[in-house]
C-alpha positions in Angstrom: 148.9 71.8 -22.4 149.4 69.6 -25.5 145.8 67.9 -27.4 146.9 64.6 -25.9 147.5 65.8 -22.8 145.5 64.2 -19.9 142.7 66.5 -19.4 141.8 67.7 -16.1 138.3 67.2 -14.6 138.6 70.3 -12.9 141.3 73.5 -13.5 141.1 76.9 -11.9 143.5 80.0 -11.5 142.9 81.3 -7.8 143.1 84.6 -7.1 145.9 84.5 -4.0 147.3 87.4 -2.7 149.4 89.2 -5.5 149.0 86.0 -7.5 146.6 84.1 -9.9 148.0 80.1 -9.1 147.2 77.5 -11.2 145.6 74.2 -10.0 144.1 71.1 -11.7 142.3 68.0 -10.6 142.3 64.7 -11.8 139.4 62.9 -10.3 135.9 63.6 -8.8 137.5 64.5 -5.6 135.8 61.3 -4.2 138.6 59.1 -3.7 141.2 60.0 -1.3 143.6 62.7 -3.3 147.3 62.6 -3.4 148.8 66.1 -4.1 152.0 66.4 -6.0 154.5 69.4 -5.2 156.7 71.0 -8.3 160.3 71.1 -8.1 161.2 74.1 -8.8 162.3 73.9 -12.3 158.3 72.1 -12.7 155.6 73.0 -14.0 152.1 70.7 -13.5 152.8 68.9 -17.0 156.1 67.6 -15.8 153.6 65.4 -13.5 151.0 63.8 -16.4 153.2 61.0 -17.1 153.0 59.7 -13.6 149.8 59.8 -13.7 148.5 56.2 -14.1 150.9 55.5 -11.4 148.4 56.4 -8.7 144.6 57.0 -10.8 142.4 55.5 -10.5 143.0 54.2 -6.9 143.5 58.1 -6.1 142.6 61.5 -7.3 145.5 63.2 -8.1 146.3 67.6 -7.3 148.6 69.2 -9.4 149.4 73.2 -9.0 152.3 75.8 -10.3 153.8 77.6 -7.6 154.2 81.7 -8.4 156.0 82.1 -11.7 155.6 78.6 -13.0 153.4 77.2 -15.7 149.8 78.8 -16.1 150.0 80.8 -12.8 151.0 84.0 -12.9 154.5 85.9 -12.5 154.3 88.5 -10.2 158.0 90.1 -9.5 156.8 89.9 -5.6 158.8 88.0 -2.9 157.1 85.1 -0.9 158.1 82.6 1.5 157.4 79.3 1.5 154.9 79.1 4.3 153.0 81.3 2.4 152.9 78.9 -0.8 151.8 76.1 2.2 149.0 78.3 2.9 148.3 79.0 -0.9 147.4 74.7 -0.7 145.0 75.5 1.8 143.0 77.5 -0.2 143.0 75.4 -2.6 142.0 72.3 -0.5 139.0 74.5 0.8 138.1 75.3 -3.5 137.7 71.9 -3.8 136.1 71.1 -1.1 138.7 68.4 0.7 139.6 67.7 4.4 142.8 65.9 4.0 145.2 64.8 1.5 148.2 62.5 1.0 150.9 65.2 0.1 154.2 64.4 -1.8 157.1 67.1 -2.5 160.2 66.2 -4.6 163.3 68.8 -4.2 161.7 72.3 -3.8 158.1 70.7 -3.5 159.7 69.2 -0.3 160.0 72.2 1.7 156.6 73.6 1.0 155.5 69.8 1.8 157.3 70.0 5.2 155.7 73.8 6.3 152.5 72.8 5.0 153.0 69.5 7.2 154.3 72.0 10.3 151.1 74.4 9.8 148.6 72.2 8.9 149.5 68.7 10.1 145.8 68.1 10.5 145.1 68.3 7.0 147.4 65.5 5.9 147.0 61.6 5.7 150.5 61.4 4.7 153.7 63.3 3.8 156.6 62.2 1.2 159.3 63.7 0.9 162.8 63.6 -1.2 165.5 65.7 -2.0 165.7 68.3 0.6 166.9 69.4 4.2 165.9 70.7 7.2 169.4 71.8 8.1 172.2 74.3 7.1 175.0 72.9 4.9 177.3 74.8 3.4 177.7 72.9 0.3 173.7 73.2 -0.5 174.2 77.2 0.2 177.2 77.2 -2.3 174.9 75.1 -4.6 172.1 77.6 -3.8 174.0 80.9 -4.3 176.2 79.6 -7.7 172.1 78.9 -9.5 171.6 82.8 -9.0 174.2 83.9 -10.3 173.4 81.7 -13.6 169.8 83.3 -13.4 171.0 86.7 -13.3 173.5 86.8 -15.6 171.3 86.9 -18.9 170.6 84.5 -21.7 174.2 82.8 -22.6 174.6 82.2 -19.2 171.4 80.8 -18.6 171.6 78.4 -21.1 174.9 77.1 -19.6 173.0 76.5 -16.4 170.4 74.3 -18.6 174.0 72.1 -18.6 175.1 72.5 -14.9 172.1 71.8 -13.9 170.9 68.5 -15.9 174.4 66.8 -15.4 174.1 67.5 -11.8 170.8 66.2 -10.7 169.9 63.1 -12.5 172.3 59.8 -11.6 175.0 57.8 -13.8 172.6 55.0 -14.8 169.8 57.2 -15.9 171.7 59.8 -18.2 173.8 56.5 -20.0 170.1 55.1 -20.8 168.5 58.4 -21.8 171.2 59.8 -24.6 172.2 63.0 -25.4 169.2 63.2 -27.4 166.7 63.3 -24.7 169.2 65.4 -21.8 169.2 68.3 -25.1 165.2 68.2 -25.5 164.8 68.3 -21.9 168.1 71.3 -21.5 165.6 72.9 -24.3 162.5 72.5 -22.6 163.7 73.9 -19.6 165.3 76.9 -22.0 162.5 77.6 -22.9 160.2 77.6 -20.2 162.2 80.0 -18.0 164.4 82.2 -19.9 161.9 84.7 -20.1 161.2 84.8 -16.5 164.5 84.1 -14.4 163.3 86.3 -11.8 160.9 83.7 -11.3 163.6 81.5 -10.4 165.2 84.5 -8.0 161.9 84.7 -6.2 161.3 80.8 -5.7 164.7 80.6 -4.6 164.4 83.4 -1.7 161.4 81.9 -0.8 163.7 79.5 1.0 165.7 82.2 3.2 163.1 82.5 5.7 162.8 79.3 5.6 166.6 78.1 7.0 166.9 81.3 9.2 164.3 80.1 11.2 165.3 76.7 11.7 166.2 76.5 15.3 163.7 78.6 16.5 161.1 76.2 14.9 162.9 73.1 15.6 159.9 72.1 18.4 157.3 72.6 15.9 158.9 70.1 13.2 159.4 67.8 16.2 155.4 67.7 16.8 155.0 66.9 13.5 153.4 63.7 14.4 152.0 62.9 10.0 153.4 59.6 8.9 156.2 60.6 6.8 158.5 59.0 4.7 162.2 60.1 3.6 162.7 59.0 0.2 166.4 59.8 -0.6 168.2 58.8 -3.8 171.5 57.1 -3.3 173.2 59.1 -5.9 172.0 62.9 -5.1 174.4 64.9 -5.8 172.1 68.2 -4.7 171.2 66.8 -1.2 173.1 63.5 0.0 171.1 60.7 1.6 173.4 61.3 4.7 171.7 64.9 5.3 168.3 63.8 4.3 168.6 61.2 6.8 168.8 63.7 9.2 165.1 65.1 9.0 163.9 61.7 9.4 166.0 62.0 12.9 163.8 64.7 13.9 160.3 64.2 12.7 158.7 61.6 15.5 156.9 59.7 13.1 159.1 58.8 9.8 161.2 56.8 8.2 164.2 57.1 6.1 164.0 55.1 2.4 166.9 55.1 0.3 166.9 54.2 -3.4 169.9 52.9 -5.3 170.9 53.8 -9.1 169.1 57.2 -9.2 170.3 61.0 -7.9 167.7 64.1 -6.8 164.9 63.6 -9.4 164.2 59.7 -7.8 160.3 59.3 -8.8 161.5 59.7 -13.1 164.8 57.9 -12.6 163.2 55.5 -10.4 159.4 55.5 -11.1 158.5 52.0 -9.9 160.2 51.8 -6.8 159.4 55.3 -6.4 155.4 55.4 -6.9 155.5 51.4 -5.0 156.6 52.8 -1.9 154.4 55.8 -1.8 151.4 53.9 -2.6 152.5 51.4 0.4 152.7 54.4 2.9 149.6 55.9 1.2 147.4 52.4 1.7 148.4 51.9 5.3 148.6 55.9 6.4 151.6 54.1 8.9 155.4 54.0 8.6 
């Protein structure tokens, strides 16, 4: 965290299982608090610019899944209901019943098992980027990222490029430069090379995750949260045609698509993004 870095009003690491995770609040905890899922290339400072987009109407969560940011890298696996139940915890730290929860990409799938677990602790649910089916492409997409991650440093740093000219849309990269996609290539460099295997263990999270699918499917369908799709028209990750699909099977959402952006919507898209969150958010209805 930078000097001019928002500060939080309140920052822990909670001791979880094998894991020390890193959360920080922005806000008394009095208002009603929206919690903001990683990606999985995040970390919690990825989310400070957005900031102003929802305080001070709401308090705002922010927390680093195993291996990112300030929590700590254990070489352990974990699934992703597990990280649902890691939010628990931390709801019960701070001392809150319910929350407005948001997951982009990655932060999607622990938003929709937290939402299958613990439906009761949710206002709302946003979600963008992901699945709740198998496609073959998204496995091909899935299983070409760990090779990159294992094969060392060179190879790493050509994902930086795979990666970065596959999520973001046409309109966004023309108005951001080569400039900025480097620094943020660099960033993201830098952040993980040391710790790929954090990258292997986030991404195996997930397998438990599709091979129960089916079996689960009732349990997604009494998902009865007020939850909206957000799908980008240009994802080239997970197409609006697929994301469509979950809104099919939860009972009580509704499928958003916004134009001129890919997966990474609420930077390529922030006012159209944050506007329709904070409409779902106000009337806790889709």
């Amino acid at each position: 965290m930078t000097a001019d870095s928002p500060q939080p009003d309140r920052a822990e690491l909670l001791e979880v299982d094998e894991h020390q995770i890193y959360w920080e609040l922005f806000g008394s905890g009095t208002r009603e608090i929206v919690c903001l899922l990683n990606g999985l290339a995040m970390h919690t400072p990825a989310w400070h610019g957005f900031l102003a987009r929802l305080r001070p109407d709401y308090d705002v969560l922010l927390w680093d899944y195993p291996g990112q940011g300030r929590s700590s890298n254990a070489d352990v696996p974990f699934r992703l209901d597990r990280l649902a139940s890691y939010l628990v915890r931390i709801l019960d730290r701070i001392g809150v019943e319910r929350i407005h929860l948001v997951g982009i990409s990655y932060g999607g799938f622990v938003g929709l098992e937290f939402a299958r677990l613990f439906q009761e602790r949710l206002h709302t649910l946003a979600i963008s980027g992901i699945l709740r089916s198998r496609e073959t492409l998204f496995d091909m997409y899935q299983q070409l990222s760990l090779r990159f991650y294992a094969g060392g440093p060179e190879t790493f740093e050509l994902y930086t490029h795979y990666m970065y000219e596959k999520i973001f849309g046409e309109a966004f990269v023309a108005s951001i430069g080569e400039e900025r996609l480097a620094s943020m290539r660099q960033n993201f460099y830098e952040r993980y090379a040391g710790r790929t295997n954090a990258l292997v263990r986030l991404t195996h999270a997930q397998d438990p995750f599709f091979a129960e699918l089916e079996s689960r499917m009732d349990e997604y369908r009494a998902i009865l949260t007020p939850t909206l799709v957000l799908a980008a028209e240009e994802d080239r990750v997970v197409s609006p045609g697929v994301q469509r699909k979950i809104a099919s099977i939860l009972p009580n959402a509704r499928f958003e698509l916004i134009g001129d952006a890919g997966h990474v919507a609420y930077l390529e898209q922030p006012e159209r993004f944050f506007g329709s969150l904070r409409d779902l958010f106000s009337r806790k209805a889709v």
